[in-house]
N, CA, C and O atoms as a GROMACS GRO file, in nm:
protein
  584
    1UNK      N    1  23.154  12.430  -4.159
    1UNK     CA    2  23.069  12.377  -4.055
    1UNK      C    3  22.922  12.396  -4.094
    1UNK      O    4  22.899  12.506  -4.146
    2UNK      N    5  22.810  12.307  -4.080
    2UNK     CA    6  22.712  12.299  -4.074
    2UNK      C    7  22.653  12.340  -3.954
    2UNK      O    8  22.674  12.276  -3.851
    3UNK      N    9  22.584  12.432  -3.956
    3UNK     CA   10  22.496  12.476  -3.797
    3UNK      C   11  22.349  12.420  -3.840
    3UNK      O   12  22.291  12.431  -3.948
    4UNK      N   13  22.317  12.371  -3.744
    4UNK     CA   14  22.163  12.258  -3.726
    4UNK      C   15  22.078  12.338  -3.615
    4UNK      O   16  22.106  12.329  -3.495
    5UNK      N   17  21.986  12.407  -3.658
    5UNK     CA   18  21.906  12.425  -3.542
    5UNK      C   19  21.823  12.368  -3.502
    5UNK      O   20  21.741  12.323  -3.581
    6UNK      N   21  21.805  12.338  -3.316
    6UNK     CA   22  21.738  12.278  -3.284
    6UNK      C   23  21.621  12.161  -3.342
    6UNK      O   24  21.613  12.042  -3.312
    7UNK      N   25  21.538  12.240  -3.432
    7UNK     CA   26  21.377  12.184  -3.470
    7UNK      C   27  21.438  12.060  -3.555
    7UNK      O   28  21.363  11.963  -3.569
    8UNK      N   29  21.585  12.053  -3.623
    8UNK     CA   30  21.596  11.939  -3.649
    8UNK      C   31  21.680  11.834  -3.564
    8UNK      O   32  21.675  11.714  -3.591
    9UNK      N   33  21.752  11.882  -3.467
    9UNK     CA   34  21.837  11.804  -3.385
    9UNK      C   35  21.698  11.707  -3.321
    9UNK      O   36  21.690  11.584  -3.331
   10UNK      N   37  21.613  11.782  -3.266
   10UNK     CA   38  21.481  11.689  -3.212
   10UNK      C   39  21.447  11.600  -3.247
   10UNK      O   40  21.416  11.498  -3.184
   11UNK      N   41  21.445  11.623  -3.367
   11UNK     CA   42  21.358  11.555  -3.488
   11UNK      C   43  21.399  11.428  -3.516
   11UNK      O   44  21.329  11.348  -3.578
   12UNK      N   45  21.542  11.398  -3.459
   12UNK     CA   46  21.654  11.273  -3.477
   12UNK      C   47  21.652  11.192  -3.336
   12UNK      O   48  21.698  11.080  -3.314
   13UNK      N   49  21.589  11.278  -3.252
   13UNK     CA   50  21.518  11.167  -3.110
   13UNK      C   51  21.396  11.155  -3.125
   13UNK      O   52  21.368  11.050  -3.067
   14UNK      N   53  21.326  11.189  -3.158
   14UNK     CA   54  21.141  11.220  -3.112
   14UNK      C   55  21.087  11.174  -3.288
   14UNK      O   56  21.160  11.200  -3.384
   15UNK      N   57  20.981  11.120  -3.300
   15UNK     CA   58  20.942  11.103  -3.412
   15UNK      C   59  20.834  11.179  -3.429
   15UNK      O   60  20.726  11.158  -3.375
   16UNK      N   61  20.866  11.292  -3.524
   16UNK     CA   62  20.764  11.409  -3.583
   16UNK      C   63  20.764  11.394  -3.693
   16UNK      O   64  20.844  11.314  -3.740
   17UNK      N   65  20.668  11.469  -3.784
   17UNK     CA   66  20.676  11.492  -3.890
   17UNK      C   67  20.840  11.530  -3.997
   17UNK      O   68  20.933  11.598  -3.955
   18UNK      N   69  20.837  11.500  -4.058
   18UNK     CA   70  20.962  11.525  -4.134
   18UNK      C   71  21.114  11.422  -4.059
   18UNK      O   72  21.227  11.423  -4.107
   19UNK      N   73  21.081  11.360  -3.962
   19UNK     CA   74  21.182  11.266  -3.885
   19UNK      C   75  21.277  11.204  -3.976
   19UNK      O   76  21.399  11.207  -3.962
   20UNK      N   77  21.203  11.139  -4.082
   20UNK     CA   78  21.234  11.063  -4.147
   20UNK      C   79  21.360  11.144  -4.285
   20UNK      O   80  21.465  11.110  -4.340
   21UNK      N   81  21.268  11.255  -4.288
   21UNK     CA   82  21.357  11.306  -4.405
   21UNK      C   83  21.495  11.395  -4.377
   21UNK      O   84  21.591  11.414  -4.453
   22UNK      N   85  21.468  11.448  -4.222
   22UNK     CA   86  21.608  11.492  -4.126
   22UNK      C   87  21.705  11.401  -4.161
   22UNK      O   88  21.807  11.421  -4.227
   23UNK      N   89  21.642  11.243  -4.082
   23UNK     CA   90  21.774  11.152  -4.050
   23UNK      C   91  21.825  11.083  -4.151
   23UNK      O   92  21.926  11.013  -4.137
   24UNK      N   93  21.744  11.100  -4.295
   24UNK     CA   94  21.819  11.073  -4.400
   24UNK      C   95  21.938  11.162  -4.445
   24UNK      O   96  22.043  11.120  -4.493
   25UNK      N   97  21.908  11.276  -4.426
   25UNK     CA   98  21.979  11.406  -4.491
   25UNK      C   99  22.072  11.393  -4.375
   25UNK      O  100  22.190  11.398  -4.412
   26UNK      N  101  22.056  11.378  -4.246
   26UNK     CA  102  22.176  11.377  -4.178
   26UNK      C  103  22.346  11.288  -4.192
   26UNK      O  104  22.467  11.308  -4.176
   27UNK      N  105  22.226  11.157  -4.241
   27UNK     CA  106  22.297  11.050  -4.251
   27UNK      C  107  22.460  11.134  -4.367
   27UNK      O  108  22.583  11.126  -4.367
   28UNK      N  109  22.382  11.186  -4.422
   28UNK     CA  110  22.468  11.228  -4.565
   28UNK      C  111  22.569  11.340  -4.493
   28UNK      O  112  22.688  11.326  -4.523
   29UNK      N  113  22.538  11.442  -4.408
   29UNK     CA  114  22.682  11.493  -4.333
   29UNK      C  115  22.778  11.388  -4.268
   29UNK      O  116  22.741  11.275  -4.236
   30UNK      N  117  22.920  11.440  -4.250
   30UNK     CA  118  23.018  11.354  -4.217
   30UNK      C  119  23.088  11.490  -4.100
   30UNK      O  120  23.205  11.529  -4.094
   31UNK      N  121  22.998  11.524  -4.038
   31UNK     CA  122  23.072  11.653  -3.942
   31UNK      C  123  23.015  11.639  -3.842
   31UNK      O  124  22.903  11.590  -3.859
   32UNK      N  125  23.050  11.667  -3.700
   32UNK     CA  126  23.006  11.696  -3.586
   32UNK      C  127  22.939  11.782  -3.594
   32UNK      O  128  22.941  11.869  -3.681
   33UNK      N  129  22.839  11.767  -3.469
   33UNK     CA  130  22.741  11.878  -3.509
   33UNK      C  131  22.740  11.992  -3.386
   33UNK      O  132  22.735  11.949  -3.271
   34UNK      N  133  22.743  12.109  -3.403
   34UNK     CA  134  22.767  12.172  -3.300
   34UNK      C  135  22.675  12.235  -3.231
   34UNK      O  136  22.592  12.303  -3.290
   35UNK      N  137  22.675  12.225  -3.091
   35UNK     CA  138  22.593  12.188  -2.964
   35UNK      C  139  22.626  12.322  -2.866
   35UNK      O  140  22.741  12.327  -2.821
   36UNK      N  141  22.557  12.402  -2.840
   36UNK     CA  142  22.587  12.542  -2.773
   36UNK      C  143  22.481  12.533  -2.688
   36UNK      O  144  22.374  12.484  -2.724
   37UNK      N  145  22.506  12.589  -2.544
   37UNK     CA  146  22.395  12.596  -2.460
   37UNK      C  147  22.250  12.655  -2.508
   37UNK      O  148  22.142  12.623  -2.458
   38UNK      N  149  22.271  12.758  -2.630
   38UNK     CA  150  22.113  12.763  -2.666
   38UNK      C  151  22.035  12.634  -2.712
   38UNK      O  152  21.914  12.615  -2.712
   39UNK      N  153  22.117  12.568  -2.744
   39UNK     CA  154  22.071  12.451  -2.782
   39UNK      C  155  22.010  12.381  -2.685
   39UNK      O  156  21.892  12.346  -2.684
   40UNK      N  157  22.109  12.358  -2.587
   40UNK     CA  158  22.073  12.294  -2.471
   40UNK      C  159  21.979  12.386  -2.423
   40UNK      O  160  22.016  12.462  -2.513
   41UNK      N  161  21.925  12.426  -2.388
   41UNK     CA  162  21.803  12.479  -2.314
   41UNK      C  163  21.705  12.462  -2.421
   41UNK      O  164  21.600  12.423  -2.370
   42UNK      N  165  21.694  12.477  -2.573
   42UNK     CA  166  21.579  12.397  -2.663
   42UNK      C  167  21.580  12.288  -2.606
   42UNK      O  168  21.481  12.240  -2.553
   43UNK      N  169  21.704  12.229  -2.609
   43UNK     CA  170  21.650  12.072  -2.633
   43UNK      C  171  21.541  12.031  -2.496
   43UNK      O  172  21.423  11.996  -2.490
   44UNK      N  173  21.635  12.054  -2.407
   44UNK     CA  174  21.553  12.047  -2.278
   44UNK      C  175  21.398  12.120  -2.275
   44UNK      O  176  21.308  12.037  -2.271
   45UNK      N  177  21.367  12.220  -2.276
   45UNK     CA  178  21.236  12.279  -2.298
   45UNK      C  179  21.173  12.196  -2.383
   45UNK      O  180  21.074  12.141  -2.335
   46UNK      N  181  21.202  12.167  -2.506
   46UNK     CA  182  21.120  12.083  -2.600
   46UNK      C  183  21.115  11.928  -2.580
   46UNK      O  184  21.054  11.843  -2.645
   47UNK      N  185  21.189  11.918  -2.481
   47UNK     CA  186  21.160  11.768  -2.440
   47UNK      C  187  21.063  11.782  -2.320
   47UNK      O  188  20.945  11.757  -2.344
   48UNK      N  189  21.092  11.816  -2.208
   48UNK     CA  190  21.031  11.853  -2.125
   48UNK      C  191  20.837  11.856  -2.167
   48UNK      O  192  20.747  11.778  -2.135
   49UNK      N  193  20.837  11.979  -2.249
   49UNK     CA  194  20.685  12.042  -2.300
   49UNK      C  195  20.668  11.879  -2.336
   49UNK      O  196  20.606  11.806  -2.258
   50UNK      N  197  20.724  11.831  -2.452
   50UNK     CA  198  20.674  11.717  -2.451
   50UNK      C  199  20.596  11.600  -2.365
   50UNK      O  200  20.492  11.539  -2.386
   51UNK      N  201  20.698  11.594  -2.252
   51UNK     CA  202  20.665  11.490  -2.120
   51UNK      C  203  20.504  11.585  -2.061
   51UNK      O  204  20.401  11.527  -2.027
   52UNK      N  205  20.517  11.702  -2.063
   52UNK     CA  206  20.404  11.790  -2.024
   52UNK      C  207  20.292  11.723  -2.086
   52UNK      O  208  20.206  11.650  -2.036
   53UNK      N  209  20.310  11.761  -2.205
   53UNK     CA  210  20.178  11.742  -2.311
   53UNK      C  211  20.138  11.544  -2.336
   53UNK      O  212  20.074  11.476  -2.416
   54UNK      N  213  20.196  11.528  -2.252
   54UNK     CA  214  20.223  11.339  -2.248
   54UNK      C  215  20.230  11.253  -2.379
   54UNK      O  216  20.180  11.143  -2.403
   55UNK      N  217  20.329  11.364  -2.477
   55UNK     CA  218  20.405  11.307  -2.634
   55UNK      C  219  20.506  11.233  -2.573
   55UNK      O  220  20.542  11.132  -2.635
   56UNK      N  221  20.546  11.251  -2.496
   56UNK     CA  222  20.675  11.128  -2.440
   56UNK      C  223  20.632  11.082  -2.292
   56UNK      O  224  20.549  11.146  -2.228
   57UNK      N  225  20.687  10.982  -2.251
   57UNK     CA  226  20.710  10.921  -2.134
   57UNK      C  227  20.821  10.936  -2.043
   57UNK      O  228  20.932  10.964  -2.088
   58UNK      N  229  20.809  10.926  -1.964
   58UNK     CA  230  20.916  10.999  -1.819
   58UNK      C  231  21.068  10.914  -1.889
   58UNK      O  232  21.179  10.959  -1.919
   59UNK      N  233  20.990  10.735  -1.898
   59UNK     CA  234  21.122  10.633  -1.971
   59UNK      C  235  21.159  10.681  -2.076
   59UNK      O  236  21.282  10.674  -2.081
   60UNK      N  237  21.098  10.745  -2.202
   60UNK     CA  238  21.133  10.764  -2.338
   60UNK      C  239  21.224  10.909  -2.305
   60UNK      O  240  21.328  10.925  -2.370
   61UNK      N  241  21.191  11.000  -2.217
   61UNK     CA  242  21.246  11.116  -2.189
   61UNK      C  243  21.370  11.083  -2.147
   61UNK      O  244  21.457  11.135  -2.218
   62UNK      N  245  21.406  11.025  -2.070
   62UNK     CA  246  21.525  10.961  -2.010
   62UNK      C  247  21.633  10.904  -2.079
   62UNK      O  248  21.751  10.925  -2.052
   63UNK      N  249  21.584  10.822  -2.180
   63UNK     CA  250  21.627  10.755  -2.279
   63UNK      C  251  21.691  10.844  -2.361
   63UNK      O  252  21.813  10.842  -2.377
   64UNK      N  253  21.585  10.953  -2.434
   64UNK     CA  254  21.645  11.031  -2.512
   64UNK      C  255  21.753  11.116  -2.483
   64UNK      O  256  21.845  11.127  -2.564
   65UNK      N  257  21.751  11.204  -2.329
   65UNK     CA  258  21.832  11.245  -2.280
   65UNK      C  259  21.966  11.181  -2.273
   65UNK      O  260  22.070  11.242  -2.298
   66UNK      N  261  21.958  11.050  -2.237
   66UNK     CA  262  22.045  10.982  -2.205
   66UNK      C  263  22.155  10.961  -2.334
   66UNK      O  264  22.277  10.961  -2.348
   67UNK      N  265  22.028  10.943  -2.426
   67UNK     CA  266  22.122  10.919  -2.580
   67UNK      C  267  22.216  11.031  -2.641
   67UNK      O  268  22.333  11.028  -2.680
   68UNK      N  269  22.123  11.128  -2.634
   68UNK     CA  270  22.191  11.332  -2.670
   68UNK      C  271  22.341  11.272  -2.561
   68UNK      O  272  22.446  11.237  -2.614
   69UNK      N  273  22.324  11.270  -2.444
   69UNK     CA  274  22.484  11.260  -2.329
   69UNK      C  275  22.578  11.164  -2.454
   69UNK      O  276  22.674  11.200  -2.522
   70UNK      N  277  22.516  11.049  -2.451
   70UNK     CA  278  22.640  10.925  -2.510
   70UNK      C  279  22.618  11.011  -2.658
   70UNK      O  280  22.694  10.929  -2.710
   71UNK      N  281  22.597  11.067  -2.727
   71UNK     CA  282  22.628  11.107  -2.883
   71UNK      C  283  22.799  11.216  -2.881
   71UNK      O  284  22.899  11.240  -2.948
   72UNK      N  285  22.722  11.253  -2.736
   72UNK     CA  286  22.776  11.394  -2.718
   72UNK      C  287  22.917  11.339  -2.681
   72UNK      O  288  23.014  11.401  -2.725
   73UNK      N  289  22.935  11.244  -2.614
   73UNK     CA  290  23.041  11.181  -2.565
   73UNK      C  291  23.129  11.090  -2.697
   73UNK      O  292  23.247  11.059  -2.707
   74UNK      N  293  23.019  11.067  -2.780
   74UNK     CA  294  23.103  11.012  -2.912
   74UNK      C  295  23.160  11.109  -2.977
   74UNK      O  296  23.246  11.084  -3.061
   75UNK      N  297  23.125  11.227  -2.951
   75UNK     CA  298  23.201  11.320  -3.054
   75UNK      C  299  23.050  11.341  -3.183
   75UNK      O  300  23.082  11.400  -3.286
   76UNK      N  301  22.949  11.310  -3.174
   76UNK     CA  302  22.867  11.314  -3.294
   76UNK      C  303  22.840  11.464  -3.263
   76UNK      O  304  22.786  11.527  -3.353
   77UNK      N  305  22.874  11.533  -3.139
   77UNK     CA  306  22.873  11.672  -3.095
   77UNK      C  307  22.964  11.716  -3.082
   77UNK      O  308  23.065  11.645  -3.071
   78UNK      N  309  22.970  11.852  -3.076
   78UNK     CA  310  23.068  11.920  -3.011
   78UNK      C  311  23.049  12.088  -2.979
   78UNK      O  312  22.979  12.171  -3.038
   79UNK      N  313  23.121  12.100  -2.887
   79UNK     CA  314  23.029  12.192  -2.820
   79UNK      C  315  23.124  12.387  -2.864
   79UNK      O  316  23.159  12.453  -2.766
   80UNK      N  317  23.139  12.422  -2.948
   80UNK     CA  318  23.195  12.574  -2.980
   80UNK      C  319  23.210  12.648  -2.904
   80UNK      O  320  23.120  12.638  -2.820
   81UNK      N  321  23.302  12.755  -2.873
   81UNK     CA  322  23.274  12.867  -2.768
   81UNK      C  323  23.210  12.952  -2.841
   81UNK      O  324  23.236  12.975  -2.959
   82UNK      N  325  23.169  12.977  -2.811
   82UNK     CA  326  23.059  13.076  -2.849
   82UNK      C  327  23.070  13.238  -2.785
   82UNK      O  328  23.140  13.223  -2.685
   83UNK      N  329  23.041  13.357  -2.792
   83UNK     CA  330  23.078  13.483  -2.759
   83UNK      C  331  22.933  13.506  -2.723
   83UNK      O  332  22.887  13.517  -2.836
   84UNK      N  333  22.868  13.516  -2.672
   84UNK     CA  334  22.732  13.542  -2.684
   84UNK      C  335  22.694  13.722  -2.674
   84UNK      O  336  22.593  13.771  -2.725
   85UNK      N  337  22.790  13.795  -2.606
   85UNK     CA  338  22.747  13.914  -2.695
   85UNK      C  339  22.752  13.980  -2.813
   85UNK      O  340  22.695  14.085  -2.840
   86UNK      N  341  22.871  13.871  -2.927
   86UNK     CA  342  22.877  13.910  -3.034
   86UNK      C  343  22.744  13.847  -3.106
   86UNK      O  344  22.690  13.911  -3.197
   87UNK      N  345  22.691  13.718  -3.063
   87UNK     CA  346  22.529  13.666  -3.107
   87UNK      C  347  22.455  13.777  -3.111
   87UNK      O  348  22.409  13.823  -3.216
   88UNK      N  349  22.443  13.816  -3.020
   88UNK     CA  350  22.310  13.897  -2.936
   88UNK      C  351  22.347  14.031  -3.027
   88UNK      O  352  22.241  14.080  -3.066
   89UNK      N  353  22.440  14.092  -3.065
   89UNK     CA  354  22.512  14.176  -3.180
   89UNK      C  355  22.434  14.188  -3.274
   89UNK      O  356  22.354  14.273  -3.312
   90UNK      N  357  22.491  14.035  -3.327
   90UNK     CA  358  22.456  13.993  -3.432
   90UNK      C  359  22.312  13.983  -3.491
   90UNK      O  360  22.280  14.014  -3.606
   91UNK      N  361  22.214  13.921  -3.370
   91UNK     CA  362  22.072  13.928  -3.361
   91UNK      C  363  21.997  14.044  -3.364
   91UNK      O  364  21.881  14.062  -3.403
   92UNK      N  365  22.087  14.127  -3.312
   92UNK     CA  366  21.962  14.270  -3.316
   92UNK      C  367  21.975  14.348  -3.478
   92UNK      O  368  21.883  14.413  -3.530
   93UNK      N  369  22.108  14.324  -3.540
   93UNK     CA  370  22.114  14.344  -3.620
   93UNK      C  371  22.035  14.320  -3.786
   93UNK      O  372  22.001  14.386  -3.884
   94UNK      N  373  22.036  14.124  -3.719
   94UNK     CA  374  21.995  14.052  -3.823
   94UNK      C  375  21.805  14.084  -3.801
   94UNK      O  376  21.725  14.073  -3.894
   95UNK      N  377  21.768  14.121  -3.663
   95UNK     CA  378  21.627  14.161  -3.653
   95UNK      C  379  21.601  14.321  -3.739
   95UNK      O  380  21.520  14.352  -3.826
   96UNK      N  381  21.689  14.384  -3.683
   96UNK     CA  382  21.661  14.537  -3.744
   96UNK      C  383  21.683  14.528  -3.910
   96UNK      O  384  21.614  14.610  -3.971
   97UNK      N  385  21.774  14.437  -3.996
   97UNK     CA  386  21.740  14.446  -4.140
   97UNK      C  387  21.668  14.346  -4.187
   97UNK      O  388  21.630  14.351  -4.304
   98UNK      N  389  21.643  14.259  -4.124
   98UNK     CA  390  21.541  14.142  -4.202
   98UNK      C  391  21.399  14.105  -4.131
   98UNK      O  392  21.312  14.056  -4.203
   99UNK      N  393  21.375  14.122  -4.015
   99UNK     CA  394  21.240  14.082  -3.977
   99UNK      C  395  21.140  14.150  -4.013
   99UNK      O  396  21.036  14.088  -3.990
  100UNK      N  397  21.117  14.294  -4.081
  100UNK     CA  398  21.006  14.372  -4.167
  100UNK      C  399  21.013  14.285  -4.258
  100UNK      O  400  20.899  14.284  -4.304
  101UNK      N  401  21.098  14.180  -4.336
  101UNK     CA  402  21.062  14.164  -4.486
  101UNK      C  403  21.064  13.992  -4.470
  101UNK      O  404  21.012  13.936  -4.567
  102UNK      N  405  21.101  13.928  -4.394
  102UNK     CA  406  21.085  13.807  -4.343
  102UNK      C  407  20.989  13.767  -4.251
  102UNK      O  408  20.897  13.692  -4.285
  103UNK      N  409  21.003  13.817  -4.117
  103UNK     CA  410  20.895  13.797  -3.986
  103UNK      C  411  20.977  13.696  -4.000
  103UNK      O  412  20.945  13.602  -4.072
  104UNK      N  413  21.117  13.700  -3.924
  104UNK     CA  414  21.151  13.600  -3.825
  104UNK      C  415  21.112  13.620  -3.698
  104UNK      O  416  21.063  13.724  -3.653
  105UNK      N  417  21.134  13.514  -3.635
  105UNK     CA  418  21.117  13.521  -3.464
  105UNK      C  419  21.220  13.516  -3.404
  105UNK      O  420  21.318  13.455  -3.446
  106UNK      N  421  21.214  13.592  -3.270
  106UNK     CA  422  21.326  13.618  -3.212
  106UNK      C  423  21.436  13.503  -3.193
  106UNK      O  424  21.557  13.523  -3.204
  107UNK      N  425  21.379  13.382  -3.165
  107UNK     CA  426  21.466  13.303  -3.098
  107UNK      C  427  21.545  13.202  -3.255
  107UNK      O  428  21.652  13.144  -3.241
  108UNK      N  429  21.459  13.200  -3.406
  108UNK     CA  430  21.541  13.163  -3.501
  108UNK      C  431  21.639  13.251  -3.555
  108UNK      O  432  21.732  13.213  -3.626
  109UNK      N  433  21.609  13.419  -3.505
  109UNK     CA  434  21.737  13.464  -3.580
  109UNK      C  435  21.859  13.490  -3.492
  109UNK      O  436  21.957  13.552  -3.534
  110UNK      N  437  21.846  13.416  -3.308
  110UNK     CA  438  21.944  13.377  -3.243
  110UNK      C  439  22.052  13.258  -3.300
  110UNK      O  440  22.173  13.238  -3.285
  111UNK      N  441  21.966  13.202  -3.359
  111UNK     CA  442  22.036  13.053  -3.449
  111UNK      C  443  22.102  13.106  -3.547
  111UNK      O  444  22.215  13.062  -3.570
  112UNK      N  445  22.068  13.174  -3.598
  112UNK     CA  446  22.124  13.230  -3.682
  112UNK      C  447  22.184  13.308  -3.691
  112UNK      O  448  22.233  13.330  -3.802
  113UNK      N  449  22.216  13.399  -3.576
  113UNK     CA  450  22.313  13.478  -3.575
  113UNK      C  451  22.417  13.419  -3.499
  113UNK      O  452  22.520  13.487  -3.501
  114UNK      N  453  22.423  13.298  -3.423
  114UNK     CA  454  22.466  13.212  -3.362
  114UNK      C  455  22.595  13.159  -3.468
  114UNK      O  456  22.716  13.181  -3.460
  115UNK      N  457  22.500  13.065  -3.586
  115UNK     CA  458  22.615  13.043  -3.677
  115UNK      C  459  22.700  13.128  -3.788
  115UNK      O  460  22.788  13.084  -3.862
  116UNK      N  461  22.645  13.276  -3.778
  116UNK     CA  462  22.717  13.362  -3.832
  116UNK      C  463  22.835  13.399  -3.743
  116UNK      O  464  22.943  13.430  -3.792
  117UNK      N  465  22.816  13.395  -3.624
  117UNK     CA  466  22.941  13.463  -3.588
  117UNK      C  467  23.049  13.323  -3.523
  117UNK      O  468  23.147  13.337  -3.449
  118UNK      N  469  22.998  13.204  -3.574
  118UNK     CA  470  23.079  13.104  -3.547
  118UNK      C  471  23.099  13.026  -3.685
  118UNK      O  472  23.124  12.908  -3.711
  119UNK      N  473  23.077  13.139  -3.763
  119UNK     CA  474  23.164  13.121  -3.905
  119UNK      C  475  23.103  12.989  -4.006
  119UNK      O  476  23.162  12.960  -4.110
  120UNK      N  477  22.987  12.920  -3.964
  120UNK     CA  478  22.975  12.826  -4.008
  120UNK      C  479  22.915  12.850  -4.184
  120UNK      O  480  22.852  12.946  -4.229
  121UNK      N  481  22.958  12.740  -4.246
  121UNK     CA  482  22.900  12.785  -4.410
  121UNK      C  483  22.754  12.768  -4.426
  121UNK      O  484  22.690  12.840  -4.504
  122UNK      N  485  22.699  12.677  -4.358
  122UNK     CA  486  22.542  12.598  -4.403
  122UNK      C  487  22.479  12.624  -4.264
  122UNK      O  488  22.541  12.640  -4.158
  123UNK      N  489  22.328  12.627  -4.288
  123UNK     CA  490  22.255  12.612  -4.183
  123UNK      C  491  22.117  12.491  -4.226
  123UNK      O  492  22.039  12.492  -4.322
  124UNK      N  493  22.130  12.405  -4.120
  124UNK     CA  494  22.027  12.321  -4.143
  124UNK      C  495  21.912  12.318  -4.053
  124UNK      O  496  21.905  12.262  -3.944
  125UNK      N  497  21.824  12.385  -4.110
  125UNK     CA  498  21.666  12.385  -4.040
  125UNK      C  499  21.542  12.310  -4.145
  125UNK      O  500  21.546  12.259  -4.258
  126UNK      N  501  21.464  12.326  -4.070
  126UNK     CA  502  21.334  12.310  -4.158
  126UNK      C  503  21.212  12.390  -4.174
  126UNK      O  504  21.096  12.362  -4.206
  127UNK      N  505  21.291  12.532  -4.132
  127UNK     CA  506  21.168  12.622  -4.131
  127UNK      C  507  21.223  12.700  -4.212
  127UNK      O  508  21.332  12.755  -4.195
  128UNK      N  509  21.132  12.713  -4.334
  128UNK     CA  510  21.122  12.828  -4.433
  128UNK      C  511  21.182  12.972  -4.389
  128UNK      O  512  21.251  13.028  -4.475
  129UNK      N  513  21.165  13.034  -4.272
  129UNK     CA  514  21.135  13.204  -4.251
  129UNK      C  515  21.316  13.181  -4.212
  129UNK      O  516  21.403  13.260  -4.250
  130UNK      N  517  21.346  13.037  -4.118
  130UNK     CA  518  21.496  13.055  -4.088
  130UNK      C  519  21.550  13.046  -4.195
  130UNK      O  520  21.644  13.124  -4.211
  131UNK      N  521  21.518  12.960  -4.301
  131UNK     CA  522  21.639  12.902  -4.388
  131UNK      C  523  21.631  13.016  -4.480
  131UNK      O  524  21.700  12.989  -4.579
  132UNK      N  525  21.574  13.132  -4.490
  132UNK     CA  526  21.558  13.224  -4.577
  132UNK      C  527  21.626  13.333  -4.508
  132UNK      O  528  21.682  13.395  -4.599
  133UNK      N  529  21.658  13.402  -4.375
  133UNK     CA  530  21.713  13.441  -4.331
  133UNK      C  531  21.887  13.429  -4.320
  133UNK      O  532  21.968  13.521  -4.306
  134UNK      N  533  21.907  13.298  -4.330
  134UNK     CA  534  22.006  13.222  -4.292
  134UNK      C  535  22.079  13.289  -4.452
  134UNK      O  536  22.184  13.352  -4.466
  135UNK      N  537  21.994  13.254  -4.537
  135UNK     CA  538  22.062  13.270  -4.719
  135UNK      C  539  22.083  13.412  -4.708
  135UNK      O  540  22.186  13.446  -4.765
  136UNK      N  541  22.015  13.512  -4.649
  136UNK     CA  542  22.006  13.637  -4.708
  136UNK      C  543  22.160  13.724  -4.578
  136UNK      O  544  22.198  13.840  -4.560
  137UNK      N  545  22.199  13.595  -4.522
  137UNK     CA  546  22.360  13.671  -4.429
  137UNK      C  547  22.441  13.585  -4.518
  137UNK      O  548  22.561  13.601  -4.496
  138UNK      N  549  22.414  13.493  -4.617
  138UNK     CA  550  22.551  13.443  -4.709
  138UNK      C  551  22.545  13.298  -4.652
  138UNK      O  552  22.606  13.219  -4.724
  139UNK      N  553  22.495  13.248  -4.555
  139UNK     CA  554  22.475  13.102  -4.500
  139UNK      C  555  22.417  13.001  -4.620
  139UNK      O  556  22.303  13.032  -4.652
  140UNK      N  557  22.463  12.907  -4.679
  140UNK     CA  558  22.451  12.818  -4.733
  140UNK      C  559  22.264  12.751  -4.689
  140UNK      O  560  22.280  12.644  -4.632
  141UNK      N  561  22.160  12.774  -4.698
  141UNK     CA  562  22.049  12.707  -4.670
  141UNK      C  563  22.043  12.576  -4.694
  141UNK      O  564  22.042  12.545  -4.813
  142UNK      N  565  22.038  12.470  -4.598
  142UNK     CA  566  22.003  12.331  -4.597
  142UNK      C  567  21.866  12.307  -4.547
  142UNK      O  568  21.833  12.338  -4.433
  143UNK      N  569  21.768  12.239  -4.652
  143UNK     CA  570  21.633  12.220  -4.576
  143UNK      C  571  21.618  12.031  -4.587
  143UNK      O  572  21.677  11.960  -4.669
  144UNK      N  573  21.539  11.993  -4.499
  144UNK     CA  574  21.483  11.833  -4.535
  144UNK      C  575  21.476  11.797  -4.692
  144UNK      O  576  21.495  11.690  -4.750
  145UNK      N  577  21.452  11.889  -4.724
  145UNK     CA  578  21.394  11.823  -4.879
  145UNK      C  579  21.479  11.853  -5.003
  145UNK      O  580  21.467  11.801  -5.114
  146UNK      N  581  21.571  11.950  -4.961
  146UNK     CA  582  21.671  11.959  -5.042
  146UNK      C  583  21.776  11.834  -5.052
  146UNK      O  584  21.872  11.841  -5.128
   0.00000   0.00000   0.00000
């Protein structure tokens, strides 16, 4: 399994920087992508801030929302059970040996301890401090440009 955090799931509704080089690299997985309520509360917050900061429109917000539901309903998602105190485990752990020598932030080495304890091989982000974290628990690092 490929675990995708957030900053690129966005990136495949909203046109940011690197948009282009996500939805190519996505194109190239052939797996569902898996969708956990941390997710859902990014996605939402980062859409939301958006409509805030008036990067999207109430219609484009809607839209996008609307699209994440029908993907989710195709199966292009799917949603894992997840243990969340073995995450949260997992996170304090992955904070107490790697954030002196990385400086992750709290909420990427939730992602990441997220797809460690849901066994996944790869992690696909686009932030350096995650995808370096991600390599140093045995996670396969996937970036845009790789």
């Amino acid at each position: 399994m490929i675990y995708w955090d957030t900053s690129v799931i966005i990136k495949l509704y909203v046109k940011e920087a690197d948009s282009e080089l996500i939805a190519k690299k996505a194109r190239k997985f052939d797996l569902s992508i898996p969708l956990t309520l941390f997710h859902e509360i990014e996605i939402t917050n980062a859409l939301q801030l958006k409509k805030f900061r008036n990067e999207l429109t109430v219609k484009q917000f809607r839209k996008i929302t609307s699209l994440i539901r029908h993907h989710e309903d195709e199966f292009i998602y799917h949603r894992p059970v997840v243990d969340w105190t073995d995450v949260f485990r997992k996170a304090i752990d992955l904070s107490g040996t790697f954030s002196d020598k990385i400086g992750s932030r709290s909420l990427d080495i939730i992602h990441v301890a997220t797809a460690c304890t849901l066994r996944a091989d790869s992690f696909f982000s686009n932030d350096a401090r995650q995808l370096s974290l991600a390599a140093s628990t045995g996670l396969t690092p996937i970036g845009a440009e790789h």
